[in-house]
N, C-alpha and C positions, 0 to 999 in steps of 0.2 A: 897590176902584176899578172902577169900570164898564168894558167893552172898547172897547178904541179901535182904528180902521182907518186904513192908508193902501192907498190905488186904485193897482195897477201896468197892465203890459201887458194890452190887451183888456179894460178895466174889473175884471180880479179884484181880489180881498178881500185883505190880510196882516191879520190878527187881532193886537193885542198888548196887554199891560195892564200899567203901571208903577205900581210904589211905592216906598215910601222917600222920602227929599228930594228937589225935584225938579231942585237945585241939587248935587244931589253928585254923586261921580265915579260914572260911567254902567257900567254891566256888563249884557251882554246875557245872557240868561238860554237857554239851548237846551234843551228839555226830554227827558225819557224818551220809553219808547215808548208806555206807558201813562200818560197825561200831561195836566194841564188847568195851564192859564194863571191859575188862580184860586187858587193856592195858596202865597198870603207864607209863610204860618207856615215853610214850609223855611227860608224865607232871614230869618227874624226876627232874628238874630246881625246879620247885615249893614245891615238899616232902622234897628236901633240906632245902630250906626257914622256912618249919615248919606249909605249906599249910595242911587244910583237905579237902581232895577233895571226890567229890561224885558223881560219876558217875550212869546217871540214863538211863534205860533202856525203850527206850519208848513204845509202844503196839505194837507188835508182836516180838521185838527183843530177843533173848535170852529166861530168864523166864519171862519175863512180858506177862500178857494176851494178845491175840489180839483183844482189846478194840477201837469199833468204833467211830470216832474220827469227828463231823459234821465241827469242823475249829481249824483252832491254840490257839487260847481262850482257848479250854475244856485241853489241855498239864497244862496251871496252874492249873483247878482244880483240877486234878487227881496226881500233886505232891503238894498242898497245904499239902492232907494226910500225905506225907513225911516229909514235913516242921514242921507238927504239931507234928510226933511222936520224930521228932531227935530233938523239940525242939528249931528251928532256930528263933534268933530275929532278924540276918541280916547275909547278905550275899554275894558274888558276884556271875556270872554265866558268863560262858565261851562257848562262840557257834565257831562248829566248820563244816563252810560249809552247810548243810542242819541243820545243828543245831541251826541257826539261829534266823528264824520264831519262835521257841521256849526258844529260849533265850530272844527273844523281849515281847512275851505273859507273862513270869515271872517277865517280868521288868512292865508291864501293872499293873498285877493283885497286886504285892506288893511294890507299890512305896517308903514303910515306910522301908519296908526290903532291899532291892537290893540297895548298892552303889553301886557297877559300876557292867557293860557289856559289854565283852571284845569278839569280831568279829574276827574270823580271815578267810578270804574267804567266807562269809558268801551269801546264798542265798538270794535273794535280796529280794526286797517287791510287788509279784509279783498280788498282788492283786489288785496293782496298775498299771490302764491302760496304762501309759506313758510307766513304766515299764515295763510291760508285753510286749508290744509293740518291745522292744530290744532281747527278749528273742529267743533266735535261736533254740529251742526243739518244736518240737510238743506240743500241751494242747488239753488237753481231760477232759472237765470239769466234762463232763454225762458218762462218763465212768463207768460200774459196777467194785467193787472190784475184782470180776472174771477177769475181763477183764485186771484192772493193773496186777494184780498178774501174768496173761503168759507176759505183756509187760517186768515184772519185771526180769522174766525168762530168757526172750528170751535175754534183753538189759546186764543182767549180769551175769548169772550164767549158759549159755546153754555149754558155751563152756572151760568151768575152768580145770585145772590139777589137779589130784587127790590128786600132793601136795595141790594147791590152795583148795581145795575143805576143806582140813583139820585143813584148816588155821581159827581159834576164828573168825575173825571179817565177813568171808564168813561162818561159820556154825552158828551163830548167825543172819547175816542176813536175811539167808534161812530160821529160824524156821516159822514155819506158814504158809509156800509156798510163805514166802517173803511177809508177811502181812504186814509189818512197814514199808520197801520201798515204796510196792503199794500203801499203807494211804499216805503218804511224799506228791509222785506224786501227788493224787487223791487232797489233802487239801491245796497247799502251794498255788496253784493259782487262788483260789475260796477267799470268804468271809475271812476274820480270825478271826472275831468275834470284833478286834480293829484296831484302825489308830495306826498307828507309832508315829502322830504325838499325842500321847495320853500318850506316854511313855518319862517321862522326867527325867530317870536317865542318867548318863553320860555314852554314848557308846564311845568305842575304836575300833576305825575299821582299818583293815588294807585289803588291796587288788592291786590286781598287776595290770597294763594295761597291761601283756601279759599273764591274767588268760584266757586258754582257754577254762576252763570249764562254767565258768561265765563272761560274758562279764564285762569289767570295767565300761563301762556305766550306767549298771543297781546299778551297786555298790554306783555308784556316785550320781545316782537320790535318790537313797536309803539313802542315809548320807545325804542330802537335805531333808526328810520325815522328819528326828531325832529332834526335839528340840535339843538336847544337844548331838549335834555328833562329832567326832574327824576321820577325815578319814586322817591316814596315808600309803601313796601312794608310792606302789615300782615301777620299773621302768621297770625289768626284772624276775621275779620270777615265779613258778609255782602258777596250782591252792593250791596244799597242797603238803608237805613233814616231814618227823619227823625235819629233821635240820629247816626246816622254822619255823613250830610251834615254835620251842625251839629258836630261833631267837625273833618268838615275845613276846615270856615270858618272855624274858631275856630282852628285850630292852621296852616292851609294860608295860608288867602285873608286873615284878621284883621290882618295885619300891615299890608295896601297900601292898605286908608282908614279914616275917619274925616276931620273936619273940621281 
C-alpha cells in the first residue's frame, strides 16, 4: 500500500502506511531504529487475523518531517493528529525495540484508548537513573543534533554495501542525514516528559537474557516501572529477528484478534 500523510503543526508531514482489513481492530505499529514503514511481511500472522495495522513513520524517517522532538511525550501529540483524522476510539500499539519509549508515551497520553501494549525487545526506560546505570552505550545528553547525526553515520551507515544501501529500511533511515536515529539517541535518555509508572494499560513484554543489544536488566527494571506489566522471559534468543517477532505474535499478541 502506498504512503499515506496527515499535515500537523506548521504544515509538517506524519508518514504512515496501513494494512490488513481496514475494518479490523487497529494496532499502531512503532517501529525500530533501523526501520522503514514498508514492511507487512513482519506482521503477516496478524493481516491474517483480520488486524489493521498502521505503521507510523516518526520525524525524519521516510516522508515524515524532521520534526524536533524536546522528549518522548511530544511522539503522542504529533500522532494524536492521526488518531483524530482515522478516527480512532481505541486501539493497541506494538513497539518494536527503539520503538518503545513511544509505545509507552501513547499508552500515557490515551489511557481511554489504548488496551494493551505489546513490547518485544523494547528500549528500556532509560531516563531512569537505576537504568541508565546498566546501560553499556555511551550518552551524550548535550550533544547538538549535528553532532548525533555524524554519530549516526559513522555507528550505521559509513560502511553498508550498495546492496544494503538499497535496502527500504537503510534508505529510509538515512533520509534527513539520519535525523530520526539522531532524535532516538539524542531523547530516549533525557526527560520523557512522563513516568512509566503513570502509564497503567497492560504491557506485554517480552525479552531475552541473552539480548545483546539491550541488556536484560534494564528490561527487567523497566517491567518493575509498569503498573500493569507482564514480562515474558526467554532464555536464549536474539535481540530481534522476523522469526521471533512472528513467534511473539503468535504466542503473545494472537490471542486479542481476529474477526
Amino acid at each position: 500500500m502506498m504512503n499515506q500523510t496527515v499535515t500537523y503543526k506548521n504544515g509538517n508531514i506524519l508518514s504512515y502506511a496501513e494494512y490488513g482489513d481496514k475494518n479490523g481492530y487497529p494496532i499502531l505499529i512503532q517501529h525500530g531504529l533501523i526501520a522503514s514503514i514498508h514492511h507487512p511481511d513482519l506482521f503477516e500472522r496478524l493481516i491474517q487475523v483480520g488486524a489493521r495495522l498502521i505503521c507510523i513513520a516518526r520525524p525524519g524517517y521516510g516522508e515524515s518531517s524532521p520534526v524536533l522532538m524536546n522528549q518522548m511525550a511530544d511522539w503522542a501529540e504529533i500522532v494524536s493528529v492521526l488518531i483524530d483524522q482515522l478516527g480512532l476510539s481505541h486501539f493497541d500499539v506494538l513497539g518494536m525495540s527503539s520503538g518503545a519509549p513511544y509505545s509507552y508515551a501513547l499508552g500515557c497520553k490515551f489511557p481511554e484508548k489504548v488496551r494493551n501494549i505489546f513490547i518485544f525487545s523494547g528500549i528500556p526506560a532509560l531516563y531512569d537513573e537505576e537504568v541508565l546505570s546498566f546501560w553499556p552505550y555511551p550518552v551524550s545528553k548535550n550533544a547538538s543534533m549535528a553532532e548525533m547525526e555524524k554519530l549516526t553515520f559513522d555507528l550505521f551507515f559509513s560502511n553498508l554495501s550498495q546492496e544494503d544501501l538499497e535496502k527500504d529500511d537503510i534508505q529510509d533511515s538515512m533520509m534527513n542525514h539520519g535525523f530520526g536515529i539522531a532524535q532516538d539517541l539524542k531523547i530516549r535518555t533525557g526527560d520523557w516528559g512522563f513516568k512509566l509508572a503513570d502509564v497503567n494499560t497492560k504491557v506485554w513484554m517480552r525479552h531475552s537474557k541473552t539480548d545483546h543489544s539491550v541488556p536484560f536488566i534494564t528490561a527487567e527494571l523497566t517491567s518493575k516501572l509498569l503498573p500493569n506489566c507482564m514480562l515474558d522471559v526467554r532464555e536464549n534468543d536474539d535481540h530481534f529477528s522476523k522469526e521471533l517477532l512472528d513467534d511473539f505474535i503468535r504466542t503473545v499478541m494472537f490471542g486479542h484478534y481476529g474477526k
